[in-house]
C-alpha atoms as an extended CHARMM CRD file, in Angstrom:
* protein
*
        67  EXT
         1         1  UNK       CA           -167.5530000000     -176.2190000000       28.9000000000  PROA      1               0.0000000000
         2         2  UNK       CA           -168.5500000000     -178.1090000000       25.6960000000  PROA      2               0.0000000000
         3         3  UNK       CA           -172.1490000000     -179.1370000000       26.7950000000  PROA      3               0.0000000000
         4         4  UNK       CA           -172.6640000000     -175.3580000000       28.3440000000  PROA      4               0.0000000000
         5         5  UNK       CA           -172.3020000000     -174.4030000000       24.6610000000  PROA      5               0.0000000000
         6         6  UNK       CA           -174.5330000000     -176.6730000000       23.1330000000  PROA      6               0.0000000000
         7         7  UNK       CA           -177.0680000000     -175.9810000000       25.7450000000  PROA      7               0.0000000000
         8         8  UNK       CA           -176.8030000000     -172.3930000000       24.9740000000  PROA      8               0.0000000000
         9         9  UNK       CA           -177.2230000000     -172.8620000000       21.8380000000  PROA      9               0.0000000000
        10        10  UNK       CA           -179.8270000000     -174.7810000000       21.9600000000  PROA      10              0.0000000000
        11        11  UNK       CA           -181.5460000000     -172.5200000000       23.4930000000  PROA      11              0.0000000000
        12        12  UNK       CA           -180.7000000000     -169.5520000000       21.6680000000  PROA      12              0.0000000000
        13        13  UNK       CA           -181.3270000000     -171.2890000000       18.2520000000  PROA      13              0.0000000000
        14        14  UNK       CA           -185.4170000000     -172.1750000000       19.1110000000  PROA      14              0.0000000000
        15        15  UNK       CA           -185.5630000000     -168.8740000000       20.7650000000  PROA      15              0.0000000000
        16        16  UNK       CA           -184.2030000000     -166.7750000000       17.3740000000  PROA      16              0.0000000000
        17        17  UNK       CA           -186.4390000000     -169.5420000000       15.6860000000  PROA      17              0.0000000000
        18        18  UNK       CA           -189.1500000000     -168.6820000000       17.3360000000  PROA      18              0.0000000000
        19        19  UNK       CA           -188.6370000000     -164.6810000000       16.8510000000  PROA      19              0.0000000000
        20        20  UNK       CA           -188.2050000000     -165.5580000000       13.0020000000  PROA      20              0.0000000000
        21        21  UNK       CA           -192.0820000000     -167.1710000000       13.2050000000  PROA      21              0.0000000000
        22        22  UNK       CA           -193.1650000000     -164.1580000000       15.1360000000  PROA      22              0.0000000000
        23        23  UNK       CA           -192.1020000000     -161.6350000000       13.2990000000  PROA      23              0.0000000000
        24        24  UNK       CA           -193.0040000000     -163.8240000000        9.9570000000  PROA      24              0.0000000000
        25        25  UNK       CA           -196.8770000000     -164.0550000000       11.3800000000  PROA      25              0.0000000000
        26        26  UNK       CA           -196.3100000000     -167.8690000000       10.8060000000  PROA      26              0.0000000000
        27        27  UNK       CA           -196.6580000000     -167.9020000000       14.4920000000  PROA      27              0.0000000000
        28        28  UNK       CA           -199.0200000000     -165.0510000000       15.2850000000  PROA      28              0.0000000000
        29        29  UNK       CA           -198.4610000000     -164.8560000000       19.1920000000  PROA      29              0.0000000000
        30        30  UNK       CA           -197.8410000000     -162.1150000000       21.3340000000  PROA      30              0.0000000000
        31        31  UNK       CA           -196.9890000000     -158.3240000000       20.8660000000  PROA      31              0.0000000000
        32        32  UNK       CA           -193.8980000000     -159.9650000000       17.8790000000  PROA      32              0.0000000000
        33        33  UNK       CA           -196.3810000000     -160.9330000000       15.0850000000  PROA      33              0.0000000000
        34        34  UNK       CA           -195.6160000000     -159.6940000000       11.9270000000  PROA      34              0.0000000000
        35        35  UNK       CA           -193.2780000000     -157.4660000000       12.8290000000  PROA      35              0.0000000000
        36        36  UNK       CA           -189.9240000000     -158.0200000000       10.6780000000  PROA      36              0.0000000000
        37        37  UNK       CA           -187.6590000000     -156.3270000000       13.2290000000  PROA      37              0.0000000000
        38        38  UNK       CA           -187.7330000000     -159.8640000000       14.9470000000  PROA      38              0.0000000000
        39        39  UNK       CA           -187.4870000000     -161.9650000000       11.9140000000  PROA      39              0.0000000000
        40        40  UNK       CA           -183.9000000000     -160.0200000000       11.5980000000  PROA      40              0.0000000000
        41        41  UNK       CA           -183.5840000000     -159.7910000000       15.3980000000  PROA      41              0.0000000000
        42        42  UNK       CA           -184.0080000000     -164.1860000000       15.0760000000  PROA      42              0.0000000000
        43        43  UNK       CA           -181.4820000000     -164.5400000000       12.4680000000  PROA      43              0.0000000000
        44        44  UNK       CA           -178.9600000000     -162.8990000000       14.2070000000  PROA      44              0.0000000000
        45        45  UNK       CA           -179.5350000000     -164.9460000000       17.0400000000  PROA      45              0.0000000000
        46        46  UNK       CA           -179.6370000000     -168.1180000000       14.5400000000  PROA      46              0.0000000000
        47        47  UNK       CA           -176.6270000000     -167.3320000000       13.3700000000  PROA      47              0.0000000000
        48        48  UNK       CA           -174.9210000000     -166.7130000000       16.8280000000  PROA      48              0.0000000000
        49        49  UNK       CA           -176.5050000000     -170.0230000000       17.7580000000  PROA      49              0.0000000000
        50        50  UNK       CA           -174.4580000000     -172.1470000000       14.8220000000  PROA      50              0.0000000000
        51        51  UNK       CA           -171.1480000000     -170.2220000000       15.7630000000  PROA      51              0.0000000000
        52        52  UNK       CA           -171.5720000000     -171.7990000000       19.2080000000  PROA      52              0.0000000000
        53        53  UNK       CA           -172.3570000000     -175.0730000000       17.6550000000  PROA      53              0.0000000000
        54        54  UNK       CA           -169.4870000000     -174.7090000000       16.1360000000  PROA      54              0.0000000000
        55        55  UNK       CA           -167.0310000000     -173.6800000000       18.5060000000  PROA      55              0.0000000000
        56        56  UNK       CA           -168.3090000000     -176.0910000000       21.0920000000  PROA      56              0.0000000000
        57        57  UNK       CA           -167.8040000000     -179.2040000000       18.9100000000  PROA      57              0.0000000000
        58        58  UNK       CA           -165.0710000000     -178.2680000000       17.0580000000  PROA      58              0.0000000000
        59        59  UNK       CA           -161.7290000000     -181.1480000000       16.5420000000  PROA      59              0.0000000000
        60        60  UNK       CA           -158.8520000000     -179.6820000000       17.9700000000  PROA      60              0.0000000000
        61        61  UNK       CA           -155.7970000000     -180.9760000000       16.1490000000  PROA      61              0.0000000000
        62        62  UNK       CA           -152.7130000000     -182.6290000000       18.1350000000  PROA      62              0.0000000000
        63        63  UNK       CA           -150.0100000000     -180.0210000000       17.1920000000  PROA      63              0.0000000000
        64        64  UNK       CA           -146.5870000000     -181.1600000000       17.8580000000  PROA      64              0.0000000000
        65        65  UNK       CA           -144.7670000000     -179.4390000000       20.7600000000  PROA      65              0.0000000000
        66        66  UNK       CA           -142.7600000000     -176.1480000000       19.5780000000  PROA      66              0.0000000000
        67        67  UNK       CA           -138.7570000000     -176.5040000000       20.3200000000  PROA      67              0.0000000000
C-alpha cells in the first residue's frame, strides 16, 4: 500500500507541477498556457500530492496494548 502512495504521488505532484507551468506560461504548451485556473488547479493537486507523501511514509508508533 505504501509504494501505491508514493507512486501516486509521484505522479500527481509532476502532473499539478506541470499545470502550475502551464497556466504560469513558463511552459507555454497546449490549450493550459497562461491560463491561471491551472496554476490554482496544480496547487491543489501539489498539495494533495504532499498529503500522500505524507501519509504513505508516515512512523507509526508501537502503542502499548489497551487492558
Amino acid at each position: 500500500m505504501k509504494w501505491i502512495l508514493n507512486i501516486l504521488g509521484i505522479f500527481l505532484l509532476l502532473m499539478g507541477t506541470i499545470w502550475i507551468l502551464q497556466g504560469t506560461g513558463l511552459y507555454p504548451v497546449g490549450f493550459m498556457a497562461r491560463q491561471m485556473k491551472y496554476t490554482y488547479a496544480g496547487i491543489v493537486v501539489d498539495v494533495i500530492a504532499v498529503v500522500l507523501f505524507v501519509v504513505a511514509n508516515r512512523r507509526r508508533r508501537n502503542l502499548p496494548p489497551s487492558s
